[in-house]
Structures are given as structure tokens and as C-alpha cells.
C-alpha positions in Angstrom: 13.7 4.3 6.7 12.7 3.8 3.0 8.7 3.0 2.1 7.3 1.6 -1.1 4.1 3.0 -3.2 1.7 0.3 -5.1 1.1 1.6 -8.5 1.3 -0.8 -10.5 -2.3 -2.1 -10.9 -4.4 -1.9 -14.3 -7.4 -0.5 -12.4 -10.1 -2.4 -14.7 -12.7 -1.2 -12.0 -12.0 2.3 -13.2 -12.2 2.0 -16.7 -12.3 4.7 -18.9 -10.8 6.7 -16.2 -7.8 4.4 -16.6 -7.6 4.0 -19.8 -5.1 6.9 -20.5 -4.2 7.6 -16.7 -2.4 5.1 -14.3 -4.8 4.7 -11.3 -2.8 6.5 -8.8 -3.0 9.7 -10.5 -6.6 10.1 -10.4 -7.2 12.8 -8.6 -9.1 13.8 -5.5 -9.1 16.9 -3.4 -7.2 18.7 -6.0 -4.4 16.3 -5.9 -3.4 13.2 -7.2 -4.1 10.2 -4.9 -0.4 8.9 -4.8 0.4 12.5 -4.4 -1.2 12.3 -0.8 0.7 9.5 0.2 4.3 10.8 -1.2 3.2 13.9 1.4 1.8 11.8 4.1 5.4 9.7 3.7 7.0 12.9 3.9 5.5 14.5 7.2 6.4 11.0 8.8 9.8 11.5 8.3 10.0 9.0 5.3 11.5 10.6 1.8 12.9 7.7 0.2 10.5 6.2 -1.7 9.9 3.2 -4.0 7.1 3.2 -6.6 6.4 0.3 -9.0 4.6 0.3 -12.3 3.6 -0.9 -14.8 0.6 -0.2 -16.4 1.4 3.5 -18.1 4.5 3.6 -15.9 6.4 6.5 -18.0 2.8 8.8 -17.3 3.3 8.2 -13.8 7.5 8.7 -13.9 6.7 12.2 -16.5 4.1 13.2 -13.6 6.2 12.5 -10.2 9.4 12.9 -11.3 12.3 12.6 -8.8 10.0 13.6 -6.0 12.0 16.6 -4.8 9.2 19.0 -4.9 7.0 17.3 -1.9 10.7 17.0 -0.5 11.5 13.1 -1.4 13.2 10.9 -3.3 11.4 8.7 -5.4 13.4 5.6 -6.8 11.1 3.9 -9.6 10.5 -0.2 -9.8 9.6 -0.9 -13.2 7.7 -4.3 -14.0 6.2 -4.3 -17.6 2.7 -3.7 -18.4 1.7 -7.0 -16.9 2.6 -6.1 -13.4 3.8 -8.6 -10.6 1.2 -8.6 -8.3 1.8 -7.1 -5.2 4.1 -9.5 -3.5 5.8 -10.0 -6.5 6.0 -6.4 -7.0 7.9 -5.8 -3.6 9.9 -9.0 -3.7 11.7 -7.8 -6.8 11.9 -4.0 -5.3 13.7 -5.3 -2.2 17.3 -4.8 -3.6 15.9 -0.9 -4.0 14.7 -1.3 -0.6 17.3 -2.6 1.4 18.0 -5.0 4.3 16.1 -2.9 7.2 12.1 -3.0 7.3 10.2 -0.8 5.1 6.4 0.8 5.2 4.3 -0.3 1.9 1.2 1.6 0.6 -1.4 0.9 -1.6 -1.3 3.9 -4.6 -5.1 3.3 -4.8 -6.5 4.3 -1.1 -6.8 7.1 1.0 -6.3 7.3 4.3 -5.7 10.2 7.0 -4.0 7.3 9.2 -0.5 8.6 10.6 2.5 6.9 8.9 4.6 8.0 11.9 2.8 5.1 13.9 4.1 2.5 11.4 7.1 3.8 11.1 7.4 3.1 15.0 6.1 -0.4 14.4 9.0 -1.0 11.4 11.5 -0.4 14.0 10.2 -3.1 16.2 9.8 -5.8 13.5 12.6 -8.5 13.4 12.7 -12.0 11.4 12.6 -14.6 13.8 9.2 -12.8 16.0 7.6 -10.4 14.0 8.1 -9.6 10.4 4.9 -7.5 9.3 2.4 -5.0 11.1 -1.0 -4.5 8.9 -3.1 -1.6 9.3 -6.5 -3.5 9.1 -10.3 -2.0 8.7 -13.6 -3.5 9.7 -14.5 -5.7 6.6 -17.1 -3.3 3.9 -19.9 -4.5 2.5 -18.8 -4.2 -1.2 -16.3 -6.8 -2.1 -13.2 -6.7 -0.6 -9.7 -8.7 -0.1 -8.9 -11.3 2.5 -10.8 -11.7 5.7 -8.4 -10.8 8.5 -8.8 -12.1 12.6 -7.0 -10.1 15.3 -6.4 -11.4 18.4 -6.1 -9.9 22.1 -2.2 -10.4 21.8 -2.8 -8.2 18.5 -1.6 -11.3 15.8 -3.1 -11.0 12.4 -4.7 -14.3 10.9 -6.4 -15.4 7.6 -10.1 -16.4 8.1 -13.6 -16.6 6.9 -15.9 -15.0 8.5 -13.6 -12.5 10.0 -14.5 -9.1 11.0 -11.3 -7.2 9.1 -9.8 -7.0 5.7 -6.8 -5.0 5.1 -6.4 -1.8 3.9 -3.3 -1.5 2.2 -0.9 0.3 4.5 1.8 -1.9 6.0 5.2 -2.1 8.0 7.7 -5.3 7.0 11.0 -7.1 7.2 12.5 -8.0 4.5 12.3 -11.4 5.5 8.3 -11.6 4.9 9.6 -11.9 1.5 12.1 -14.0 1.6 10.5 -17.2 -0.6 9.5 -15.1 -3.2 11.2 -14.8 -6.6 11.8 -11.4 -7.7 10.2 -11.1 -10.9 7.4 -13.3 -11.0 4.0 -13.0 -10.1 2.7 -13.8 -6.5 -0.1 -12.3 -4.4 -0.2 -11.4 -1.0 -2.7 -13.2 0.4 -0.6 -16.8 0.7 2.3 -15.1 2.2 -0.6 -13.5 5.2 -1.6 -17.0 5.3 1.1 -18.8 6.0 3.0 -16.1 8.2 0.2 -15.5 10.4 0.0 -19.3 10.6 3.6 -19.2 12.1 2.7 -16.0 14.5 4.9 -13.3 12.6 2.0 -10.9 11.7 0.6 -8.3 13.7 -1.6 -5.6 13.1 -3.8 -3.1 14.4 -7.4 -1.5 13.5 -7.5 1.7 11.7 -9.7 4.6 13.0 -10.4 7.6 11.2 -10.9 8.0 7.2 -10.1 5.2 5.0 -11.7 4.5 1.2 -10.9 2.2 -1.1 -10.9 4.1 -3.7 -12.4 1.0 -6.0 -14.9 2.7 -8.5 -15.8 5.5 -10.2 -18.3 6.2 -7.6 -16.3 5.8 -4.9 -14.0 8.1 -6.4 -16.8 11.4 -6.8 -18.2 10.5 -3.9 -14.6 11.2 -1.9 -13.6 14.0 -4.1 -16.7 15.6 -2.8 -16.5 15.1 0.6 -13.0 16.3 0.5 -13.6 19.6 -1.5 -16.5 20.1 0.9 -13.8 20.2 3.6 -11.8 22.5 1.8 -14.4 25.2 1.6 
């Protein structure tokens, strides 16, 4: 099973700090943020990896590299400095992907979720029933993406009001994707519209440590907590 890293965003939110330094790199615990993710990927039993860019893309290709040394195999998506957005992004990485589903992660979050658990829930997705499985989070009270509804059956919905938003980790079938045009821009949030419409999302709630790593300050304020857990 392949998975694909988001890195492609400008990360206006965390200027200066991005300025010189793709998002993703910014690090926490000691580590690079993306960094985490290759070796959570890893652990899972999932070393070949995707990661688009475009904003500084070369930094983030000079600092990963071919990803042998967290034992992976990184395969790079490059977009320009505008970037794609992210279903855009992975529509035009799908020919690096494959045919069979694929995990996705967001460069910019961090998580202590177990991939292993979507990687069971990619094996189960097909195109005609079920062609994504979200990882949501109870909605924050900063700003945040789309508001999410999850039913007793477990399907994922677009709508106000509701109680989830998503936090960036992800199982899919190619077919998700399948009306999108590699190579131009296009969000996600249609595409969880109008699948979830049709009953081909589901998702579950995450427990355990999750940031959006947004700001700054939400960027000290996680470092700390995580070299505090070091000691």
C-alpha cells in the first residue's frame, strides 16, 4: 500500500517561520513535522510514499531525500509554487499512486493516531460502496475546515452546525478522484460534499493527541508539551 504526504501549502498563517522553510519542516519534538509522519507511515507497514510541493519544494526534496533513512521510499509530486489545492494535488499524484487505495496525510498536523487502523480501512474501500474513510475530530474553537456529521452507520456528511471537522488523515480509492483533472486546482471540500451525498464516505472519531498545527502559537505550545514528555 502506497500513502501520500500534503506539503504543498504556503503556510501564510506561519509567516516568517515560512518564509525560508516549507511548513512541514518546522519542527517539533526535535524533528521535523513531516518527519513524524514518514515514521508513523513506516511503523504501519507503509514505505512508499508520495509527497507534493510546491512552495520551496527543492528545501523539502534537499532535506527528505529518497527516504531510505526512516526506511521508505519517497516519490516526489511536484506542482509549482502555486500549488493545486489538495484535491488537485492528489488527483494529479494518482498516476504515482496507483490503481489500489492509498492513505493521505496532511504535512501540517500531528497526530499519535495509528496509521495501521487506516491502512485496514483502505483495504475495505471499493468504488461502487465506499471510496474514502476520514479520520474526523470534534470541531475546535479556532477556525477550522468543513463541518463534518457522522452517523450511527458511521457515513460522513457535509453540514453546518456539525459537531466534527476533519483532521487531515485519510484512507481512499482512487475513484474519489475520478472527476478531477490532474493539474488544476480543486479543493476537497466539494468532492466530501457530494460523495457523502451519494453515501461513499465513512469515517470515524479520532481519540488521543491531535493539533493542527495552524500558528505560531500552536506550534511552541506543542513543541513544549512534547519536549516535556521527552524529559
Amino acid at each position: 500500500m502506497k500513502a501520500m504526504i500534503l506539503a504543498a501549502g504556503r503556510g501564510e498563517r506561519m509567516r516568517p517561520l515560512t518564509d525560508r522553510l516549507p511548513k512541514p519542516l518546522l519542527a517539533v519534538g526535535g524533528k521535523p513535522l513531516i518527519v513524524w509522519h514518514i515514521e508513523a507511515l513506516a511503523r504501519s507497514g507503509v514505505r512508499e510514499i508520495v509527497i507534493n510541493h510546491a512552495w520551496l519544494g527543492s528545501t523539502l526534496e534537499e532535506a527528505l531525500g529518497d527516504g531510505s533513512r526512516w526506511g521508505a521510499s519517497i516519490t516526489w509530486s511536484r506542482e509549482g509554487e502555486d500549488g493545486l489545492e489538495t484535491a488537485g494535488g492528489i488527483a494529479t499524484a494518482l498516476p504515482l499512486l496507483g490503481d489500489a487505495p492509498f492513505l493521505v496525510v496532511n504535512g501540517d498536523v500531528f497526530t499519535d493516531f495509528d496509521l495501521a487502523r487506516l491502512v485496514t480501512h483502505a483495504r475495505e474501500l471499493d468504488a461502487q460502496r465506499c471510496q474514502a474513510h476520514l479520520v474526523l475530530v470534534p470541531y475546535p474553537g479556532h477556525k477550522a475546515g468543513a463541518a463534518l456529521a457522522l452517523d450511527t452507520t458511521g457515513r460522513v456528511s457535509v453540514a453546518n452546525g456539525a459537531p466534527y471537522t476533519f483532521s487531515g488523515l485519510a484512507a481512499y480509492h482512487p475513484a474519489f478522484f475520478a472527476g478531477v483533472p490532474a493539474g488544476q486546482k480543486k479543493p476537497l471540500l466539494p468532492l466530501f460534499d457530494a460523495h457523502g451525498a451519494s453515501g461513499l464516505v465513512r469515517g470515524e472519531v479520532l481519540s488521543g493527541e491531535w493539533t493542527d498545527v495552524g500558528t505560531p502559537e500552536r506550534l511552541t505550545e506543542l513543541d513544549a508539551r512534547l519536549q516535556a514528555m521527552m524529559r
